[in-house]
N, C-alpha and C positions, 0 to 999 in steps of 0.2 A: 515601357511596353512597346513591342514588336508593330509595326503597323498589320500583320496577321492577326494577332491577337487584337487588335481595336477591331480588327473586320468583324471578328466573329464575336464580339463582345456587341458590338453593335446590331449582329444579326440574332443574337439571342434576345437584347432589348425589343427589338421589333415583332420578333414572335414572343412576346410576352405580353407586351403594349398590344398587339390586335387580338390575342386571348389567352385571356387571364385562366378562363379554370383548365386550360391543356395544361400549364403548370403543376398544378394541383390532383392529376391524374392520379387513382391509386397505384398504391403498389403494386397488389395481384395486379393489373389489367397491363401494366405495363413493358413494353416488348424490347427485346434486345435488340439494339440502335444498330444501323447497317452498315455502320461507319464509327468507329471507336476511336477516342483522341482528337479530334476531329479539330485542326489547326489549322482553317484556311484553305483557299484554295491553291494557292501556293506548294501547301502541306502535301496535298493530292500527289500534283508531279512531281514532287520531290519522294516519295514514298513508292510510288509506280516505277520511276527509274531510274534508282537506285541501286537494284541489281543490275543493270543493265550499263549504267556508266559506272561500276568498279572495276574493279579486275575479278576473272573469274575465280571461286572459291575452288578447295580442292574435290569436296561433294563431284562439284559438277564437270572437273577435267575424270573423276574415276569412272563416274558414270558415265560419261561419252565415249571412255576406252573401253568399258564392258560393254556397251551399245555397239559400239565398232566392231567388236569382237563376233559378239551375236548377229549383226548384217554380214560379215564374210562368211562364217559356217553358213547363212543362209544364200549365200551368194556361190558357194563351193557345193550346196546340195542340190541346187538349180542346174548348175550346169553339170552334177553328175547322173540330175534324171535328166538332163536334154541328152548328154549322150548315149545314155544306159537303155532307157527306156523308163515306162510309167510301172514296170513289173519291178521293180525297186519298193514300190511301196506296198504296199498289205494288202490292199482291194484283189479281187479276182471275183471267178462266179461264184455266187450269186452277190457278194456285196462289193456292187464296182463302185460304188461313190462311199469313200473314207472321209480319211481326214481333211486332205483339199476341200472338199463342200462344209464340211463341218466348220472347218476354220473361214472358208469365205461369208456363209452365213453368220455366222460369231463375229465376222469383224464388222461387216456392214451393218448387223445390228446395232452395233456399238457405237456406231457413227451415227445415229438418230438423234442421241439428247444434245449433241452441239445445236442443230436444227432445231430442236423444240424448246430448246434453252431461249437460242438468239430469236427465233421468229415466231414460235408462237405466245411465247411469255412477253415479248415485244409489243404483238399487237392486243394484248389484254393487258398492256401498261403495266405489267409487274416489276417494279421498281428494284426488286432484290438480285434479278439477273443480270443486274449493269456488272459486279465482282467479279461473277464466274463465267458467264459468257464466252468473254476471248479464248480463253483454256478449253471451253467446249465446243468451239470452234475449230481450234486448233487441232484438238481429240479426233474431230468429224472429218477434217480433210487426212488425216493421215491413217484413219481404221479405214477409209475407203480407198485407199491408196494400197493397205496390203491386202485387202479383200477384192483388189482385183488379180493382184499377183495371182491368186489360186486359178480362177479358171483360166488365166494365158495358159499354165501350167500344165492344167490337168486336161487339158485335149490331147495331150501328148507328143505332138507333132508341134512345135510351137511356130515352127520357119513358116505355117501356114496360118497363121490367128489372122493377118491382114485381110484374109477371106471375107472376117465377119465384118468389115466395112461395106456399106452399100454403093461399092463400085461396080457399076454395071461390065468394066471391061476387064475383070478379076477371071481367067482361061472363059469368059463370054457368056458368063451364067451371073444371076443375081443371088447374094446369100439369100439362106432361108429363112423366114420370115416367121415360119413355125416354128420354128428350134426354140426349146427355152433359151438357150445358152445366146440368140440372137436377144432375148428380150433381158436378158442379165447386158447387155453391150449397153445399149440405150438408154438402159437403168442406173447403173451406174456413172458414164458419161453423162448424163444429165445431170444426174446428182453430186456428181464432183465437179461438174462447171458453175454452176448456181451456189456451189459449197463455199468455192474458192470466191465469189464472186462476194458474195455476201460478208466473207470473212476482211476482204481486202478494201471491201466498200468501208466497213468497220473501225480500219485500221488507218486511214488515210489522215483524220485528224489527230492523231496518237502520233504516226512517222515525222508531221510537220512539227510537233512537238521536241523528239528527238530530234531532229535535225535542227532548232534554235539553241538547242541544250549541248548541242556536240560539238567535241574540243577539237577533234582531228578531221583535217580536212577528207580524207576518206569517209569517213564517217558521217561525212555531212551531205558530202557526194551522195550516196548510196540512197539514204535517208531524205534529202529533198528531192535525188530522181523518181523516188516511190511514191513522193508526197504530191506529185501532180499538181506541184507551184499552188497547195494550199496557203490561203492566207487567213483563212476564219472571219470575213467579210458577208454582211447579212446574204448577200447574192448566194455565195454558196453554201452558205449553212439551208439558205430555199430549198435549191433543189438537191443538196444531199438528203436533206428527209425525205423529198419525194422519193428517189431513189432509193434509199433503203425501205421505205415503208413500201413500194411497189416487188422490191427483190425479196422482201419478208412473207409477204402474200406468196408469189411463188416455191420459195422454202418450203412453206407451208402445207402447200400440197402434195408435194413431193415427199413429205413426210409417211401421208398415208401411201402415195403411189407405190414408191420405190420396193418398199418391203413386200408390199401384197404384192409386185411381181415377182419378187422373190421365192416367197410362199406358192405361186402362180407352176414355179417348176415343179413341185412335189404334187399340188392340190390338179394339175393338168392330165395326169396319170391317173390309171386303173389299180394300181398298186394300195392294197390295205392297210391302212397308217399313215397314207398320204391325200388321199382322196376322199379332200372331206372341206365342205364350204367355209368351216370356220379358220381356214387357215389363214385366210389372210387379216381379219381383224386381230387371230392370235399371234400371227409374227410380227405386227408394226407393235402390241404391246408389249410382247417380249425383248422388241428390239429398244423400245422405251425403257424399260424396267434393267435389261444388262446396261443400257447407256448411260443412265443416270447411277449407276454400282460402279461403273468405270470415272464415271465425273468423280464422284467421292475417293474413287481410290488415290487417282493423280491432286484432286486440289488439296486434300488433309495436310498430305507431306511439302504439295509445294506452298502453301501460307505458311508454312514452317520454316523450312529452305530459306526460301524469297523474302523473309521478314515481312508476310502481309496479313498479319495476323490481325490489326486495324482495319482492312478495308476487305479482308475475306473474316468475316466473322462467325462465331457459333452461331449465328440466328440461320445466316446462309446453307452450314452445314444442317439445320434444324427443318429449313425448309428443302431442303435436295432430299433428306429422309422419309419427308410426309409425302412429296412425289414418287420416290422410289416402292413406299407402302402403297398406294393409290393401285401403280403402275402393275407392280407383285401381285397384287390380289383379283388386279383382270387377270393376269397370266395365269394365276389357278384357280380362276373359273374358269376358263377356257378349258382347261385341263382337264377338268371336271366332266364341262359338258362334253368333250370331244368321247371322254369314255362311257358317259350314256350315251349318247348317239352311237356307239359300235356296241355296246351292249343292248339296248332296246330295241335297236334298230333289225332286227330279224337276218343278219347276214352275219352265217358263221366262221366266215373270213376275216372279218371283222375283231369278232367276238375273242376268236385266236389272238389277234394279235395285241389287244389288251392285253389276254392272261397270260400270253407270251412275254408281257412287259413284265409285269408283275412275279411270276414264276419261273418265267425262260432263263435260259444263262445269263444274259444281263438285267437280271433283279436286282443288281448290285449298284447296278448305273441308275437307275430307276427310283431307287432309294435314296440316291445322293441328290436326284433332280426334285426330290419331295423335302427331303432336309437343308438344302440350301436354299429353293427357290421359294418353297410354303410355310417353310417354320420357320429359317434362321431372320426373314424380312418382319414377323410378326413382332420380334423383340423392340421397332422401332415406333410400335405403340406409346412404350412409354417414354416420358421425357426426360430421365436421369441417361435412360439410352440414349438418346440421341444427342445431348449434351456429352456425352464422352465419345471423343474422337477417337482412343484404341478401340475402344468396342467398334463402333464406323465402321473403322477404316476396316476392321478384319470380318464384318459384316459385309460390304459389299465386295472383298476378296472373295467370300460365299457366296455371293452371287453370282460373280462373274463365273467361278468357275459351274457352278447349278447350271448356270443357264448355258455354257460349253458343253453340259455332259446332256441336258436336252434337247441340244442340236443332235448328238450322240446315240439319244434314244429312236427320237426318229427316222435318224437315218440309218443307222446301222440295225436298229432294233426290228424296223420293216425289213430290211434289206433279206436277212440270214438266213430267215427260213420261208422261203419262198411257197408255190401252192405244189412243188414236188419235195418228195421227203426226203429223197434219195441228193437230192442238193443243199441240202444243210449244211452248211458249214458255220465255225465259228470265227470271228473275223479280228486280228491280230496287227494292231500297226505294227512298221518296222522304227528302226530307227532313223532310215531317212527322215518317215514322218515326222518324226519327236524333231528331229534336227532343223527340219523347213519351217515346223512351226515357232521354233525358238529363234530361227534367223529371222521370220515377221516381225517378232516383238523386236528385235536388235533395228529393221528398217524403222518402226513405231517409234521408240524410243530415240534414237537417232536426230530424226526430223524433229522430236520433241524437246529435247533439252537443246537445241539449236535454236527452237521457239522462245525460250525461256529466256536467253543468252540474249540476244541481238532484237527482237520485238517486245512490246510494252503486253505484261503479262496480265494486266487489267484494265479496262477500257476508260480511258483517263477525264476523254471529252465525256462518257455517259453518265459515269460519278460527278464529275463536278453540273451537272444538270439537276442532279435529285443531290447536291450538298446541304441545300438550304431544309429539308427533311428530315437530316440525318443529324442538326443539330438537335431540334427539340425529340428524336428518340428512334420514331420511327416513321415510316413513309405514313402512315394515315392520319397520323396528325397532319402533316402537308398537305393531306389533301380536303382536310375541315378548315385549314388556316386559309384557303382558296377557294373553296365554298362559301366562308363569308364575306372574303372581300366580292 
């Protein structure tokens, strides 16, 4: 017998020896273990980078050349609107904000569940988020990375964005401080400094890890420059928790900030279908509810991929589900109330632009935002659904895009027919659009399967902490076996 195998023969005696009837747990009550095969700790790292020290598979050299593919079309329809102009794309009067806004709201929503994954499930101890974490971390800094691409973009004059810095000696005038598009700068930079911050704090004792493990001097290079001469010494295990639990607190807040500035530029306006209080508790749960639809879509396929099928398990996908139902069902109540509120609310402006959703030319859109976002999430009630991951995965594909065509409604669906009749028009992307928005995904993907490749795709140090849990089944047994000592 292996000396791993005596560890964990041994560590199963000892949670047996201190209680006997967690043994004896029935069968209903008992839950899908968060760690399957479970060989040591040894086993951990060895399972964690594994993808990382082979060679890479063919999957992932196609995918990086179709990734590549889709960042150059996006990188060729950039510079064909910096040269052309912004009249390349579909907007004009009355609907000047398209897909740009559409797409930069949809990506920074997206970027929420890495954050509430890593720091709010952190500090209410949920042990289930050590798996998926890093991947929603990873998610979080790169949707907000192409969610900012759009509004560089979409000022149209791009050679002037350094304006929106607050440099006082910028032609002698201070930007504006009113602008939403100022409080989207701040918002953003905020939330992608503390993004990346928290990510890297994360990943510090994972890099030392690779870098004991790594054959090529390069690679050891790279991997101990990252690692900030980690030695895993009680000193700095101190204050790396201080630090992470102090940058988690901040996450934190930022969580609700960010989006409600977001919401902040529509709900600021006189315009009907956007000025309305509830926007901003509806856009941080929306941005909840797509972000946790995008977690599912990227980890199903990569615990498949990655061979992490052990240590990202069905209970993980079982509990991202019962969030993402939570999350959905604030999103259509909000929905709900926002159309009593222009319904009851005595304001025929209002009142239009509901049954302008509902009946106007895009009823179409409207309908799709009601079938993906309020039905297709209710199927995750039961539990035969959520244990099958083809259903998952092409569930929260429904999401994602519901909650794309709900950015959609709002913004285009206010937009069209304005309080003159005679300016109605109906609003038409072009194909630049389609094209920019497919070069996004090509930056997204890009920067992601690069993640996969070269960093440890599951957080190595925070699994082997809750190991001793995941022997006898599930974390709450660990935490009765520690309540009675």
């Amino acid at each position: 017998m292996s000396d791993s195998q005596q560890h964990v023969e041994l560590e199963k005696e000892a949670l047996g020896a201190l209680s006997p009837e967690v043994a004896a747990t029935p069968t209903g009550l008992a839950r899908e273990p968060l760690i399957t095969g479970y060989g040591g700790l040894g086993w951990l790292s060895d399972e964690v980078t594994r993808f990382n020290e082979r060679s890479a598979p063919s999957w992932w050299r196609a995918g990086l050349f179709a990734a590549l593919l889709l960042l150059l079309l996006g990188v060729v329809m950039v510079a064909y609107l910096v040269t052309t102009g912004i009249g390349v794309w579909g907007v004009g009067h009355p609907v000047m904000w398209g897909w740009a806004t559409i797409n930069f709201v949809w990506w920074i929503g997206i970027g929420h569940a890495g954050t509430l994954i890593s720091a709010i499930l952190f500090l209410l101890r949920q042990h289930w988020r050590t798996a998926v974490n890093r991947v929603a971390e990873a998610m979080t800094i790169f949707a907000v990375l192409c969610a900012a691409l759009f509004p560089i973009i979409h000022v149209g004059r791009v050679w002037y964005i350094w304006w929106l810095l607050p440099i006082p000696t910028s032609n002698a005038v201070w930007p504006q401080f009113h602008s939403p598009l100022m409080w989207d700068v701040f918002a953003i930079a905020t939330y992608l400094t503390v993004s990346i911050l928290f990510w890297y704090l994360g990943l510090v004792p994972d890099l030392a890890l690779m870098r004991d493990r790594a054959r090529r001097p390069v690679s050891r290079f790279f991997y101990g420059l990252f690692s900030l001469g980690w030695t895993g010494s009680q000193r700095q295990w101190h204050h790396y928790e201080k630090a992470y639990l102090i940058i988690a607190g901040l996450a934190t807040a930022l969580v609700v900030s960010v989006h409600s500035i977001v919401s902040l530029d529509f709900a600021a306006t006189q315009l009907p279908g956007w000025h309305s209080t509830i926007f901003p508790p509806c856009f941080v749960a929306g941005a909840m509810f797509s972000g946790f639809g995008m977690v599912l879509t990227l980890v199903i396929p990569v615990r498949r991929l990655c061979g992490l099928e052990n240590l990202i398990t069905r209970r993980h996908i079982d509990l991202i589900c019962k969030v993402t139902l939570a999350t959905g069902s604030i999103v259509a109540y909000a929905f709900v109330v926002e159309g009593c509120y222009a319904w009851f609310g005595g304001k025929p402006y209002d009142r239009f632009m509901i049954w302008n959703r509902v009946a106007g030319p895009y009823w179409w859109a409207f309908f799709v935002v009601v079938t993906c976002n309020f039905l297709a999430p209710q199927a995750f009630w039961f539990r035969k659904v959520r244990f099958n991951l083809r259903a998952v995965w092409l569930l929260s594909i429904l999401i994602n895009i519901g909650m794309w065509m709900e950015r959609f409604v709002i913004i285009v669906g206010s937009l069209h027919r304005d309080f003159v009749p005679s300016n109605w028009s109906y609003y038409r992307p072009t194909w630049v659009d389609v094209c920019t928005f497919a070069g996004s995904f090509g930056l997204f993907f890009t920067f992601f399967l690069l993640f996969l490749r070269y960093l440890p795709t599951v957080a190595v140090s925070e699994l082997k902490s809750i190991a001793s849990s995941c022997i006898s089944g599930c974390s709450s047994t660990h935490q009765k076996l520690d309540a009675r000592k």
